[in-house]
MIVEX-877889 format. One line per field, with one value per residue: y negated, x negated, z of N, C-alpha, C in turn; residue number from 1; residue in one letter. Coordinates in Angstrom, 1 decimal. Layout:
# residues N
nyy <- (Y  ...)
nxx <- (X  ...)
nzz <- (Z  ...)
cayy <- (Y  ...)
caxx <- (X  ...)
cazz <- (Z  ...)
cyy <- (Y  ...)
cxx <- (X  ...)
czz <- (Z  ...)
n <- (NUM  ...)
res <- (A  ...)
***
This chain:
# residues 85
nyy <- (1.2  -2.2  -5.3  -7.5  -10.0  -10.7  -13.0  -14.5  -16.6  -19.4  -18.4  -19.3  -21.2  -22.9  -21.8  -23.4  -25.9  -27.6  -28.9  -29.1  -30.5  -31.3  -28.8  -28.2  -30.2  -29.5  -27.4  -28.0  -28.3  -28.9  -30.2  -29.2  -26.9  -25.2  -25.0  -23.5  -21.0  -20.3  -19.7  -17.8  -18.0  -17.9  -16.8  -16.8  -17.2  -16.0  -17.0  -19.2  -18.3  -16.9  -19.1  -20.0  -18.2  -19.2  -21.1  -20.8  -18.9  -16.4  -12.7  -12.5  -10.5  -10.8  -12.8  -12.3  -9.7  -6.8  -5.4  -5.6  -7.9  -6.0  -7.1  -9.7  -8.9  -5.9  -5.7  -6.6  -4.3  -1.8  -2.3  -2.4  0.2  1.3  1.1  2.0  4.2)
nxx <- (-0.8  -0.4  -2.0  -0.7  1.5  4.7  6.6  10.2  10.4  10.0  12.2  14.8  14.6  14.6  17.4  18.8  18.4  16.6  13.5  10.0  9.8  12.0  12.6  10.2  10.7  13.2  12.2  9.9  7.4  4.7  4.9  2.8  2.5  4.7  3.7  1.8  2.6  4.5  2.7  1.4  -0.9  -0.9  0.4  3.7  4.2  6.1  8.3  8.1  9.1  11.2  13.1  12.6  14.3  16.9  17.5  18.3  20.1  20.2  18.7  15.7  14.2  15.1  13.7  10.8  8.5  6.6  6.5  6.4  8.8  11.3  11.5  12.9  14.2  14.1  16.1  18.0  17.9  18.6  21.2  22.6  22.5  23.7  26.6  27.2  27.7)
nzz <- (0.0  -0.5  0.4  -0.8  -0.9  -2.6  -4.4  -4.6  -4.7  -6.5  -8.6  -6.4  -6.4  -8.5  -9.5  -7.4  -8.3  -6.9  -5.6  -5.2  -3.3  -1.7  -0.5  0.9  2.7  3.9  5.3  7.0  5.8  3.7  1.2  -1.0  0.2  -0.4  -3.1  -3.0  -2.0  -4.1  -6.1  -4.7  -3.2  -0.6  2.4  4.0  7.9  10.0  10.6  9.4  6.9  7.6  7.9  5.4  3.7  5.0  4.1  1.6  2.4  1.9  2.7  4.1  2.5  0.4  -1.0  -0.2  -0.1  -0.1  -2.6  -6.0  -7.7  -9.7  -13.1  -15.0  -17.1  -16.8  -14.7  -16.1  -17.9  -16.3  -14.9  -17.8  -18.6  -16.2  -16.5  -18.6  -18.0)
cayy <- (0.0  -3.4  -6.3  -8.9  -10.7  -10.8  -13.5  -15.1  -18.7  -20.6  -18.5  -19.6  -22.6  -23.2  -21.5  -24.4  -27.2  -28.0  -29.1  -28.5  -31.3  -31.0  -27.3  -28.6  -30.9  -28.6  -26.2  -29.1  -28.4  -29.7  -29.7  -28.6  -25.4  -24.4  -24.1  -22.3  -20.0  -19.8  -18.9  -16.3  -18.6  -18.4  -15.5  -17.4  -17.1  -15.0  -18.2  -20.3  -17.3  -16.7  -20.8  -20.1  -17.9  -19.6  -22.4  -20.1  -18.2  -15.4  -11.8  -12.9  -9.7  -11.2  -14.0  -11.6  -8.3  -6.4  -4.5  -6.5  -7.3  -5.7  -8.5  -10.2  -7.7  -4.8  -5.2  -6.3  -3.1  -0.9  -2.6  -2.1  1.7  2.1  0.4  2.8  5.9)
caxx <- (0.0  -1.3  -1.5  0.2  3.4  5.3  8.1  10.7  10.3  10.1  13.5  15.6  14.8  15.1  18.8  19.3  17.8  15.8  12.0  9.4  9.5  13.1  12.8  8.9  11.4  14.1  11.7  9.0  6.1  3.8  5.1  1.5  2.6  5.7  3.3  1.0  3.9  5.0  1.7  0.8  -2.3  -1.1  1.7  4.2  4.5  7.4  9.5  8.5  9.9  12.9  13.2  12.9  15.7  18.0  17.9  18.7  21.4  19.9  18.0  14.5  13.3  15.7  12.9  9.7  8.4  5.0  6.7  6.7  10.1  11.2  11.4  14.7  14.8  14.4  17.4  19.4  18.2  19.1  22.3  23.6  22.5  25.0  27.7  27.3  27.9)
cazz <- (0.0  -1.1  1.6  -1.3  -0.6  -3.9  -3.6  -5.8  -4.5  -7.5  -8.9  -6.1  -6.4  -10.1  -9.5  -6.8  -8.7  -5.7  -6.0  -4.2  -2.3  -1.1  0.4  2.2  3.7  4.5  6.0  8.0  5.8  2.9  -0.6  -1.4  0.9  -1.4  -4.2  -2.4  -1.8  -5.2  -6.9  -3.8  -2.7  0.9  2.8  5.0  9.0  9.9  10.9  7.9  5.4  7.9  7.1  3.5  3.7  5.7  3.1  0.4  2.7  1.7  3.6  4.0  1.7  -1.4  -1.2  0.1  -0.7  0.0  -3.8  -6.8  -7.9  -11.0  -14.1  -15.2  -18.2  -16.5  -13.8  -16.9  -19.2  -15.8  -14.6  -18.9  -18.3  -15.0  -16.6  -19.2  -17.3)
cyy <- (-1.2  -4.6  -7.9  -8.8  -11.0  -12.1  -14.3  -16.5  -19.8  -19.8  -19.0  -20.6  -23.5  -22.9  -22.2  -25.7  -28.3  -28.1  -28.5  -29.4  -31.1  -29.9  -27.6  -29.4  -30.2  -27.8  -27.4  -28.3  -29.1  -29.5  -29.0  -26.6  -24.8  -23.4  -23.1  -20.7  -19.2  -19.1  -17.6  -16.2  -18.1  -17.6  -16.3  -17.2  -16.4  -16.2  -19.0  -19.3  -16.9  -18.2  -20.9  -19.4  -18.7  -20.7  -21.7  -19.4  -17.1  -13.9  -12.4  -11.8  -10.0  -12.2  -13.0  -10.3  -7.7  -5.6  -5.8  -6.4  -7.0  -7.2  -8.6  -8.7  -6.4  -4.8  -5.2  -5.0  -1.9  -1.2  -2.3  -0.8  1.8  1.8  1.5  4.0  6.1)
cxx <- (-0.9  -1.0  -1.0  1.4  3.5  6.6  8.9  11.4  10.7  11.8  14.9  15.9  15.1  16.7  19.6  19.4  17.1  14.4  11.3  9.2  10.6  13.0  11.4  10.1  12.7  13.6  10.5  7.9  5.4  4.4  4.1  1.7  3.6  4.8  2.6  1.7  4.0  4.2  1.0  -0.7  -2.2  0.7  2.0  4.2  5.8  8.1  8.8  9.3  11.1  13.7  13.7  14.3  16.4  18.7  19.0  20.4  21.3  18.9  16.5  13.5  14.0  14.4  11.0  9.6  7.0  4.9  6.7  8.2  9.7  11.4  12.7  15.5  14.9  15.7  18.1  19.6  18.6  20.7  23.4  23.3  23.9  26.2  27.8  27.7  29.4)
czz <- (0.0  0.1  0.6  -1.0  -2.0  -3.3  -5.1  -5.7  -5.2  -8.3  -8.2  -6.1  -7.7  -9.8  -8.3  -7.3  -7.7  -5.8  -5.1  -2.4  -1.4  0.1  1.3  2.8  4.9  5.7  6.7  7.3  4.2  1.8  -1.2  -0.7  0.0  -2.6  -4.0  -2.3  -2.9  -5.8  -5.9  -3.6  -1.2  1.1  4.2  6.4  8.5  10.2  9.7  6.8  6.1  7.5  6.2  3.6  3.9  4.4  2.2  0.6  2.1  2.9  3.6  3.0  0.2  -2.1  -1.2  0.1  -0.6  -2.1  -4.2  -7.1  -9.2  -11.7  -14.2  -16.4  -18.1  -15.5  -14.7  -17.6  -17.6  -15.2  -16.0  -18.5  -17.3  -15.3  -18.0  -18.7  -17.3)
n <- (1  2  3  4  5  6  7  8  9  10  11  12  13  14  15  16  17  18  19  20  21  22  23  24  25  26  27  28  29  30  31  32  33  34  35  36  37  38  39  40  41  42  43  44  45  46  47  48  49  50  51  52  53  54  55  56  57  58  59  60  61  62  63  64  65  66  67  68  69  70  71  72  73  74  75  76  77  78  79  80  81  82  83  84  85)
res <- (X  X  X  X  X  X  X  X  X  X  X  X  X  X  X  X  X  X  X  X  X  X  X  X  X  X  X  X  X  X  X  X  X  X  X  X  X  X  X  X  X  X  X  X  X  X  X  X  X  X  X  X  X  X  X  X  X  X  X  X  X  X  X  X  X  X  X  X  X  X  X  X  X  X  X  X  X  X  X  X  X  X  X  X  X)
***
């Protein structure tokens, strides 16, 4: 098992239209810390990534992951599969 954090930071936030600056505000820290986040420079405290959630109103593992997530095109090509069955 690999000690990276995989996270999908920058899609929740594209699908809020929320910057980076906004969500450092939301959450009390650096705008410079988001990106850090986003590009997987730097693995959040357990209270800043329960933070990030909360924003989101999401589980804290929808956002963070030791697994990569799968890509956009593979949930869609496995979600047409089950709908097929």
């Amino acid at each position: 098992m690999s000690d990276e954090l995989h996270n999908r930071l920058s899609v929740f936030r594209a699908e809020r239209g929320m910057s980076r600056r906004a969500l450092a505000e939301s959450v009390g820290v650096n705008p410079q810390t988001i990106g850090f986040l986003e590009r997987g420079e730097y693995a959040p405290s357990v209270v800043l990534a329960l933070k990030i959630a909360r924003v989101f109103d999401v589980p804290v593992e929808a956002i963070f992951a030791l697994e990569a997530f799968p890509s956009l095109s593979e949930q869609l090509s496995r979600l047409a599969r089950e709908t097929q069955k």
